[in-house]
C-alpha positions as CSV (number, residue, x, y, z in Angstrom):
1,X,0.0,0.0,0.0
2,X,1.5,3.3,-0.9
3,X,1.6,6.2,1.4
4,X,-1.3,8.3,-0.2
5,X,-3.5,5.2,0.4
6,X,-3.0,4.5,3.7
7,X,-4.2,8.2,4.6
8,X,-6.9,7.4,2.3
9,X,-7.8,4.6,4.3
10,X,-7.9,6.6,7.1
11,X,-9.8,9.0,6.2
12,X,-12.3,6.0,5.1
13,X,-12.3,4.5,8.4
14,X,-12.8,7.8,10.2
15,X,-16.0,8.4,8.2
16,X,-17.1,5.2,8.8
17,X,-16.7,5.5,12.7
18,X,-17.3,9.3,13.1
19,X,-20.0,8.3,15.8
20,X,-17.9,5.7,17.7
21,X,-14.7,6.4,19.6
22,X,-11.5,6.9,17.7
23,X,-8.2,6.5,18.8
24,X,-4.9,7.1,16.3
25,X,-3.4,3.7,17.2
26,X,-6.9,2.0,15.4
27,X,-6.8,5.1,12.9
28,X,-2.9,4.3,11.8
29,X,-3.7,0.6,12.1
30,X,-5.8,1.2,9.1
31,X,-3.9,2.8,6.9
32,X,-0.6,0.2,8.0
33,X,1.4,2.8,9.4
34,X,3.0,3.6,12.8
35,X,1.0,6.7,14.9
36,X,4.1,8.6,14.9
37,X,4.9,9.2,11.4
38,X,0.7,9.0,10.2
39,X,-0.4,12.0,11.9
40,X,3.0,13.8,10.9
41,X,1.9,12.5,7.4
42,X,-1.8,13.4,7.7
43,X,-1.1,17.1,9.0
44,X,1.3,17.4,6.2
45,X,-1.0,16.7,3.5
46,X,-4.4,18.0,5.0
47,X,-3.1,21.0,6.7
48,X,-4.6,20.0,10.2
49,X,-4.0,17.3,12.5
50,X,-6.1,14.2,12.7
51,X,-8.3,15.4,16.4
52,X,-8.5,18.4,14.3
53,X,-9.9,16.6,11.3
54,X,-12.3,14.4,14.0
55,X,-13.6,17.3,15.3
56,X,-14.3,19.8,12.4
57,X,-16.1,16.4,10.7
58,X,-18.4,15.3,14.0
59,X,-19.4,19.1,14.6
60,X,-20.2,19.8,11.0
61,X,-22.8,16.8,11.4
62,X,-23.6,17.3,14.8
63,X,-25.4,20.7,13.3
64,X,-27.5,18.5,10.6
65,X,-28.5,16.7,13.7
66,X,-29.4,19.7,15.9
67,X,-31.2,21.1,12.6
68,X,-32.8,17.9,11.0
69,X,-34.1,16.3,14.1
70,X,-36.0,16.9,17.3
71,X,-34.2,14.4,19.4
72,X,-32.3,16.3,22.6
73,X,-29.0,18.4,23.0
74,X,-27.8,16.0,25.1
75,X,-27.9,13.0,23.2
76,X,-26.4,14.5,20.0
77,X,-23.3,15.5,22.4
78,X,-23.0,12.4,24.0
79,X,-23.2,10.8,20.5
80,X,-20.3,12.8,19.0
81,X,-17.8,12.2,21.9
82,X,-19.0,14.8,24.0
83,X,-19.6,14.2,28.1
84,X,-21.0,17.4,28.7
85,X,-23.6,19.9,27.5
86,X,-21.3,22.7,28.6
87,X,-18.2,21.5,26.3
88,X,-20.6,20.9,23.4
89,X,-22.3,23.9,23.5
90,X,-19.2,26.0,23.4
91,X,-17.1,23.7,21.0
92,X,-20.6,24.2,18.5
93,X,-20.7,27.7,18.7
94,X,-17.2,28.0,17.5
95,X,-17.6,25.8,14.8
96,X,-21.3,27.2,13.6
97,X,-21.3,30.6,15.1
98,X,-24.5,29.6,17.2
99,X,-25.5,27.4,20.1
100,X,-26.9,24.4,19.0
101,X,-30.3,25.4,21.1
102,X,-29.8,29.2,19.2
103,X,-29.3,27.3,15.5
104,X,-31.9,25.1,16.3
105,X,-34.7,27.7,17.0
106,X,-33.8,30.1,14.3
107,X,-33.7,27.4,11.7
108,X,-30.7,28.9,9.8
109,X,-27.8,26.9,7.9
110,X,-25.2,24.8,9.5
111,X,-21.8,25.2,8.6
112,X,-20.8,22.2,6.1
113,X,-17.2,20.4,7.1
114,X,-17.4,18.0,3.9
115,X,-14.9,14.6,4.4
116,X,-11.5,15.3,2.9
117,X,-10.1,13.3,-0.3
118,X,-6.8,13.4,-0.9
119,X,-5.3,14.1,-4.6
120,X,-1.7,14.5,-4.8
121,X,-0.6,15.9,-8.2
122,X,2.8,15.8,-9.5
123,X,4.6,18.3,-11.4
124,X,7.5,18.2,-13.1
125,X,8.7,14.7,-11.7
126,X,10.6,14.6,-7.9
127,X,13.6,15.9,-7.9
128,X,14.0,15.9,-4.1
129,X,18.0,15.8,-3.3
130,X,18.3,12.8,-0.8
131,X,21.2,10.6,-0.2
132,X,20.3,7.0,1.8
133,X,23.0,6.1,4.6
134,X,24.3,3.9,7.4
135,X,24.8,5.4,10.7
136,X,25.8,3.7,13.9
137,X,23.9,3.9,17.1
138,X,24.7,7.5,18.9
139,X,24.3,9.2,22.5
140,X,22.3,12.6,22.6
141,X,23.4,14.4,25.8
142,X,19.6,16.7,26.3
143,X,16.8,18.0,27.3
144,X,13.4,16.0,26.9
145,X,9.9,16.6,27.1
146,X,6.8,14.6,26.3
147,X,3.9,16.0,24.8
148,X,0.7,15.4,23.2
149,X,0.6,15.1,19.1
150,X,-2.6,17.8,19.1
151,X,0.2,20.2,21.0
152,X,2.9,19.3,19.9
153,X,3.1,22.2,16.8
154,X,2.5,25.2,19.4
155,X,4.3,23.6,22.5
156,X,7.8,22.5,20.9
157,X,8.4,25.7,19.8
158,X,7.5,27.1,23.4
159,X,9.9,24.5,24.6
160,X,13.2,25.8,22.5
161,X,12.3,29.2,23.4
162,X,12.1,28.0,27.3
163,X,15.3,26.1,26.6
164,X,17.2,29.6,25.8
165,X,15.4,31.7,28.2
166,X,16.8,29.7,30.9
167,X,20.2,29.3,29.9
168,X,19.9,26.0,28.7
169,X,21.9,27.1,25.3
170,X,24.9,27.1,27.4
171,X,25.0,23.4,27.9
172,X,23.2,22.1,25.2
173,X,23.7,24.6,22.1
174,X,20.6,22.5,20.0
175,X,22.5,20.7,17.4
176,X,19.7,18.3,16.9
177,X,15.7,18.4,17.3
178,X,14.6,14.5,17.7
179,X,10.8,13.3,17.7
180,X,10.8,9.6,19.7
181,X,8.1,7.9,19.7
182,X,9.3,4.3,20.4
183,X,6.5,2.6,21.9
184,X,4.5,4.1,19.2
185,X,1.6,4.2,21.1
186,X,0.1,7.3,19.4
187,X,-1.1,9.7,21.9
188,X,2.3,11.5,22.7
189,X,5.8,11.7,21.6
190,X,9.1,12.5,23.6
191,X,10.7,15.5,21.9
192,X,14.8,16.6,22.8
193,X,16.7,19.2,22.2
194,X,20.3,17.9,21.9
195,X,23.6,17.5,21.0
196,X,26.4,14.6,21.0
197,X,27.1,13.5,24.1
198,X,30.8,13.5,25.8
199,X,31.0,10.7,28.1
200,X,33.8,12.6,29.6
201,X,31.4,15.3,31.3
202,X,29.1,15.0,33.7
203,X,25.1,15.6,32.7
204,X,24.1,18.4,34.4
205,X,21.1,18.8,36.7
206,X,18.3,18.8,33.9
207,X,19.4,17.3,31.4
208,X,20.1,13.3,30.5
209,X,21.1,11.1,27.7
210,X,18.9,9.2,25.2
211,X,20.7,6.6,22.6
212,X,19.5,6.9,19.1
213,X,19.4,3.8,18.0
214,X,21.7,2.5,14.4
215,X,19.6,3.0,11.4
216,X,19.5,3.6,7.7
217,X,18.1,7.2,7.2
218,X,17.1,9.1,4.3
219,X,18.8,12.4,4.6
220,X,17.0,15.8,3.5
221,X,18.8,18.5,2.9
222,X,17.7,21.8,3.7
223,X,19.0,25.2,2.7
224,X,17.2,28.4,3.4
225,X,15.4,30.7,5.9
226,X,13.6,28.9,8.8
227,X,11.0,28.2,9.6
228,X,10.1,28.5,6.6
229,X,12.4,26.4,4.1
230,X,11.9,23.3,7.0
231,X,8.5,23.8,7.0
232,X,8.6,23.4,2.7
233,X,11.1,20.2,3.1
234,X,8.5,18.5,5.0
235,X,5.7,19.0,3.3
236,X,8.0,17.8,0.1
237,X,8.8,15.0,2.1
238,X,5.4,13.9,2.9
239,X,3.5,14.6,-0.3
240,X,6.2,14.2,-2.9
241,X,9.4,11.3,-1.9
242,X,7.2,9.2,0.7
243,X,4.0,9.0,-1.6
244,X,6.4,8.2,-5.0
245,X,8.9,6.0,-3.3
246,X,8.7,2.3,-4.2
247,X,12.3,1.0,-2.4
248,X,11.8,2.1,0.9
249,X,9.6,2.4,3.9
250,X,9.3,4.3,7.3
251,X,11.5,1.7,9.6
252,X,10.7,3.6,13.8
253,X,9.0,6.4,15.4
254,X,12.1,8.8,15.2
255,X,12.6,12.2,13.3
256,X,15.7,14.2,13.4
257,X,16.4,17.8,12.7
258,X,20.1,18.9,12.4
259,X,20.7,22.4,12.0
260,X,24.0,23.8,11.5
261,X,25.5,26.8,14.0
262,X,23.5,29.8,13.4
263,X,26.6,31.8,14.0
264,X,28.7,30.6,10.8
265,X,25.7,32.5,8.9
266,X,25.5,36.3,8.0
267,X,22.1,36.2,8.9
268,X,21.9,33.3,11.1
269,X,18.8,31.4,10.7
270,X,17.5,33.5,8.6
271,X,20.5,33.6,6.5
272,X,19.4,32.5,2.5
273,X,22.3,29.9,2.9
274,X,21.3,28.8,6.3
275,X,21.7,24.8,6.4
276,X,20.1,22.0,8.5
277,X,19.0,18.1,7.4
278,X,15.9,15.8,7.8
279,X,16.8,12.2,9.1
280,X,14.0,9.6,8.2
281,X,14.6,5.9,9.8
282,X,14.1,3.5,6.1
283,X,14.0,-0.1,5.6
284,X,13.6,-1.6,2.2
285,X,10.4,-2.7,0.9
């Protein structure tokens, strides 16, 4: 099964169970991927993150519920995943600009959240640079925090800022960002911020060591302003080399940022020149 596919099977599934519980590990158990690397997948390609996704899809029909039948408040929540009027009502009005009692007696239109289907088109051919190679097993000397994959885009930012804030740049300069996600169990990833570890020096209070285990990796490079030019290699990644790529497959939950020192730039990372790499974990198909 290719990679567009299995998010296509997702997506299938989802719809199917929209009014049951879903959790990513049954979700990525469709499509025949791990949780760690299908929701970075799915939020690549769809531009939101699979709770995102759930929601958007139970509220748009929650409001052809509210508006199409008589049958109570209550039990439309409860049968969208809600366990509380309160949270309901507030999430609804968001998402339709009215309470569900308010849209109900007024009769207006719901706001439609129609099921996604996913078309990648292909331009020009891929001609993604990448280069596949060997690395032994390696010790990250870091700092490491777990979070949730819905907060994970707002928070890890937050979390390198905290880093320098507190004079954590002093020990650890951040010569690698690294997703875990071993156990794969698909509600939350480790994240560090980290570079190679010197078995020489003690680990300060703080911090501690993780072992990366040995892999082959596909290796992105990445030149250009960041965010921004990460941000584009990813998204190239995810909707151009995994979807085309008939030798190899995702092998762990692991992703790995290098950057290169800021200060070697003009500009630093915003420097046009400014250099950093993508490390996928592949096996061969």
């Amino acid at each position: 099964m290719d990679w567009v596919e299995s998010i296509r099977r997702a997506i299938q599934y989802i719809e199917a169970n929209l009014r049951e519980e879903l959790t990513i590990r049954d979700i990525a158990r469709q499509a025949a991927l791990s949780p760690f690397y299908f929701q970075k997948g799915f939020a690549m390609l769809c531009g939101m993150t699979v709770g995102e996704y759930i929601r958007q899809r139970r509220l748009s029909a929650a409001g052809l519920e509210v508006l199409m039948t008589d049958r109570k408040i209550i039990d439309i929540a409860m049968e969208f995943g809600y366990d509380s009027p309160d949270s309901f009502t507030k999430a609804f009005a968001r998402f339709h600009g009215s309470t569900p009692a308010a849209l109900r007696k007024s009769g207006g239109a719901a706001r439609s959240f129609a099921p996604l289907k996913l078309k990648i088109t292909l331009e020009g051919g891929q001609n993604m640079e990448c280069r596949i190679q060997k690395k032994e097993a390696f010790t990250v000397l870091c700092r490491a925090r777990t979070f949730k994959y819905e907060e994970g885009a707002v928070e890890v930012p937050r979390f390198w800022a905290e880093h320098f804030r507190t004079g954590g740049g002093s020990t650890v300069c951040g010569m690698y960002g690294i997703n875990l996600d071993e156990s794969m169990s698909g509600s939350e990833f480790e994240y560090l911020i980290a570079d190679n570890y010197d078995p020489a020096k003690e680990i300060p209070a703080g911090f501690t060591t993780r072992t990366i285990p040995a892999h082959t990796w596909a290796v992105f490079p990445c030149t250009g302003r960041m965010p921004q030019a990460l941000k584009g290699l990813n998204e190239q990644i995810f909707s151009q080399w995994l979807p085309n790529n008939t030798d190899y497959r995702i092998a762990a939950g692991i992703n790995v940022e290098l950057y290169s020192d800021a200060s070697r730039f003009e500009e630093g990372t915003q420097d046009k020149d400014y250099y950093c790499e993508v490390w996928i974990p592949v096996e061969k198909n």
